[in-house]
N, C-alpha and C positions, 0 to 999 in steps of 0.2 A: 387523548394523546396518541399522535402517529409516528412512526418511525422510520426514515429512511435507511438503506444499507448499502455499505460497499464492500467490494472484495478487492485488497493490494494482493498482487503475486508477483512476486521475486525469482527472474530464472538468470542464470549466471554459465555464460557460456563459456568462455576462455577469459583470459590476460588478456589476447589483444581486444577483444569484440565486448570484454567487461560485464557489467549486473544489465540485464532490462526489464524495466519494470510496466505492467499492467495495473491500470484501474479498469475493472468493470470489464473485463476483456478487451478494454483498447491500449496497445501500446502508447507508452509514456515518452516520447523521447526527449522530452525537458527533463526525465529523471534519468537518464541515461547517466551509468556511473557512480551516481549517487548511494551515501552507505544507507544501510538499512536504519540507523538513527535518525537521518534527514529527514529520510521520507515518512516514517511513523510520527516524526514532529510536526513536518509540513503537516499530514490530515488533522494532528491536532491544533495546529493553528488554527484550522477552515473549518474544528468544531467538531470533528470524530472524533467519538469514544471508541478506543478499542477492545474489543470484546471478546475476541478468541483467537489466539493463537497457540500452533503445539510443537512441542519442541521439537529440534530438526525442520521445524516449517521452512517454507519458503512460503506462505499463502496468510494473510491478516485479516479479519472480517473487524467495522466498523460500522457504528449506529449514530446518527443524530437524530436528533426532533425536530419534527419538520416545522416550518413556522403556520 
């Protein structure tokens, strides 16, 4: 059994310019805006498990099974 992994991070810069979000070090801009519920759902649609996050976080680590 193999695992792949991702890292979501959440940086939040003002009101005008809003949340942007990062997988894997690439900016996301189809997630641009989006709440933090969305986007932890979205991964879960596509089959992450989320596996650590700490409070206060802005950063979420995510595991699936590779096929």
């Amino acid at each position: 059994m193999k695992w792949e992994y991702s890292l979501v991070v959440q940086e939040y810069y003002s009101k005008s310019s809003g949340n942007v979000w990062f997988l894997n070090g690439e900016q996301r801009a189809d997630w641009k805006n989006m709440h933090r519920a969305a986007v932890l759902n979205l991964m879960g649609r596509e089959g992450w498990e989320l596996v650590a996050a700490f409070e206060y976080s802005t950063s979420f680590y995510f595991k699936r099974l590779l096929p």
